[in-house]
Backbone bond lengths (Angstrom), bond angles and torsions (degrees), N, CA, C in turn:
res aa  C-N    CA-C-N  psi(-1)  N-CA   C-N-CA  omega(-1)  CA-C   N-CA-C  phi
1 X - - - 1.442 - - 1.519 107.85 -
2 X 1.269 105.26 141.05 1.639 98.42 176.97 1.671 104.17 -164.61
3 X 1.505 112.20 149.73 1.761 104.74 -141.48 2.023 68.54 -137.69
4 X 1.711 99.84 135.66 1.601 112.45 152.25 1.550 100.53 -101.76
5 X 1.238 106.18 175.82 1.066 117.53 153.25 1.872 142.27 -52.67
6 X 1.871 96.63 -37.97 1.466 108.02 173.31 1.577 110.64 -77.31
7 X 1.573 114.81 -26.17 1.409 122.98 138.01 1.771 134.16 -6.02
8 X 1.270 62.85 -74.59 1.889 89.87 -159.66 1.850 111.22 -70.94
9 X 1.374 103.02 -1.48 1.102 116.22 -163.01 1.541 121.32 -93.04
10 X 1.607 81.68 -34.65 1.669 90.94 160.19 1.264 134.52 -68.96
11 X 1.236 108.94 -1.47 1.657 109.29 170.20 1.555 101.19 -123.45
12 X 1.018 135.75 28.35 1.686 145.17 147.40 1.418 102.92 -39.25
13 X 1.082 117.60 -69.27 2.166 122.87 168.53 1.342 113.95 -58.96
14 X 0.933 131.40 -35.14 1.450 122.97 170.67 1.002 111.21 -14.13
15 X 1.783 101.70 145.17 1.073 106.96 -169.86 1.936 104.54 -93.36
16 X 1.411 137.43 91.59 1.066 112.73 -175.22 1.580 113.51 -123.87
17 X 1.180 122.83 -169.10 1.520 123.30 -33.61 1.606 130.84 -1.81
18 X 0.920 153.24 94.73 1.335 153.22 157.22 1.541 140.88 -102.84
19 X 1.817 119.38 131.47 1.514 101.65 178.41 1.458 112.65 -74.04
20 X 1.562 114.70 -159.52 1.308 101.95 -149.52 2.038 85.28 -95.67
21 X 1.143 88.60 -20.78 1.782 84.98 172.78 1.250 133.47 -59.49
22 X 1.509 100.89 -45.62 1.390 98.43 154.52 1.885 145.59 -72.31
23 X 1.293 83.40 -11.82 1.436 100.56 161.61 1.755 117.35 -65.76
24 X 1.531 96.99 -33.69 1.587 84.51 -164.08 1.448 86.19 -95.17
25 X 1.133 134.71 -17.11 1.999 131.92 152.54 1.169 112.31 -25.25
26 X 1.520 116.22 -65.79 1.263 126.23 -165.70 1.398 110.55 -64.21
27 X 1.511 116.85 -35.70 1.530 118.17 -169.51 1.309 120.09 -102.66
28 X 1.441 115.20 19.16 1.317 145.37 169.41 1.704 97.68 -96.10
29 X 1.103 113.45 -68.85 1.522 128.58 -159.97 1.660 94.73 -72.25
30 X 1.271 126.49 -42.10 1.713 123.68 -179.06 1.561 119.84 -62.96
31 X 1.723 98.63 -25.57 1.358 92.26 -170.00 1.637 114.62 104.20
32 X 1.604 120.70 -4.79 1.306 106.48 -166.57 1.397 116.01 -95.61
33 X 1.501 120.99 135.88 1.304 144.13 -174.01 1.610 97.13 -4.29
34 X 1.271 111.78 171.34 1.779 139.43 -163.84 1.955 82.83 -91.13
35 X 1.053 111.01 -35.65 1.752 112.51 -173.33 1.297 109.06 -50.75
36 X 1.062 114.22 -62.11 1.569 144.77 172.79 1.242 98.37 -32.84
37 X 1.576 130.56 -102.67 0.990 148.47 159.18 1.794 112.57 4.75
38 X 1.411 110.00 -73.93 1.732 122.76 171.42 1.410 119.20 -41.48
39 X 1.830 101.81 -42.73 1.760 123.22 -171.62 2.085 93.91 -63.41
40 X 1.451 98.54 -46.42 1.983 94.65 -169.96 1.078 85.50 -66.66
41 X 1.606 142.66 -68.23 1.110 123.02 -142.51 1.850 124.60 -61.43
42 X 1.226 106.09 -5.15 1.382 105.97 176.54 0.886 110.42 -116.42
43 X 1.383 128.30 41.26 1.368 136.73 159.78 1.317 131.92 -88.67
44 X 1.458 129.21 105.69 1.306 110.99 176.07 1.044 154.70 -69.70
45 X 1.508 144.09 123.52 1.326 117.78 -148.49 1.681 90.20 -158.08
46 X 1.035 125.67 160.32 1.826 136.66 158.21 1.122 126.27 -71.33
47 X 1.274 140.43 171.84 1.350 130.55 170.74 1.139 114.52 -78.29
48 X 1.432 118.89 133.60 1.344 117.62 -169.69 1.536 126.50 93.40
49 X 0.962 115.71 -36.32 1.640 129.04 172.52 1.516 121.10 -34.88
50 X 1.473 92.40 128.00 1.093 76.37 -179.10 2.202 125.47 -124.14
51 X 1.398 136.84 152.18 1.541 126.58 -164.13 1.509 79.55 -103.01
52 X 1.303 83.01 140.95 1.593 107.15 169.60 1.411 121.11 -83.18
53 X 1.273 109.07 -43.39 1.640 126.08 164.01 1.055 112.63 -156.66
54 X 1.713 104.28 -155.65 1.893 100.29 -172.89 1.268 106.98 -73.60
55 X 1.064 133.28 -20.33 1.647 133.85 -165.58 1.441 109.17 -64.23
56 X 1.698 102.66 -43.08 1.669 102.25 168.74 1.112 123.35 -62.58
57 X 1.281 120.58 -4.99 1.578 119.64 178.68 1.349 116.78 -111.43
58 X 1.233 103.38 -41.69 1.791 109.98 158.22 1.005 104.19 -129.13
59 X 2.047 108.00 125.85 1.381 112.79 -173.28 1.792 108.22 -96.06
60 X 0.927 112.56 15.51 1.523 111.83 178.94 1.491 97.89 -135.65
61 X 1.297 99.45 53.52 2.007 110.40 171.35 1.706 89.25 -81.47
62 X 0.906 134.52 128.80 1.424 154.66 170.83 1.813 103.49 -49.12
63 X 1.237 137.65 133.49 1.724 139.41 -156.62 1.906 82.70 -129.20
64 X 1.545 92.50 151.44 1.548 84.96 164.95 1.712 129.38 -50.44
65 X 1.448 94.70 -44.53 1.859 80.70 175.45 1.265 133.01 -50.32
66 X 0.958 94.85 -3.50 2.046 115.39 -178.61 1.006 108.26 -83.05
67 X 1.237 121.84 -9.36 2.020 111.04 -178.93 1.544 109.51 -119.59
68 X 1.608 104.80 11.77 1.271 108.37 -178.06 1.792 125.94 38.94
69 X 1.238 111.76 47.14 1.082 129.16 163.58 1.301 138.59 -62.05
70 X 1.254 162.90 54.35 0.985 151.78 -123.12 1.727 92.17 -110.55
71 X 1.674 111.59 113.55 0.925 125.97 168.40 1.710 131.43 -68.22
72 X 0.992 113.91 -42.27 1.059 129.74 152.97 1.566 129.95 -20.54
73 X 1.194 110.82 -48.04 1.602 120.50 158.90 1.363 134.59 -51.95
74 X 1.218 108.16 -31.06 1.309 122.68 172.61 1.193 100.33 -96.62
């Protein structure tokens, strides 16, 4: 499994909390790449379980402090 960023983007709308079924609902019904799709399916999870956001699904989703932005400047 392996998640980019232009990836990760397609589940930005998601609907979450979400199980992993409905995840791959959503990325069926959105349109997002075959990647997408492959990335939920090897996800492990229990019945019932539920991702809170993308982070639960990819835990090294990049956070603003990660781009070293300093807002402030602008």
């Amino acid at each position: 499994m392996y998640w980019t960023l232009e990836l990760a983007t397609y589940l930005e709308d998601a609907p979450w909390p979400a199980t992993k079924d409905e995840l791959l609902d959503y990325a069926m019904r959105s349109g997002a790449p075959k990647e997408v799709w492959e990335n939920l399916q090897q996800l492990e999870d229990e019945p019932g379980e539920y991702f809170d956001n993308i982070e639960d699904v990819w835990p090294d989703y990049p956070s603003k402090e990660d781009f070293f932005f300093n807002e402030d400047e602008y």
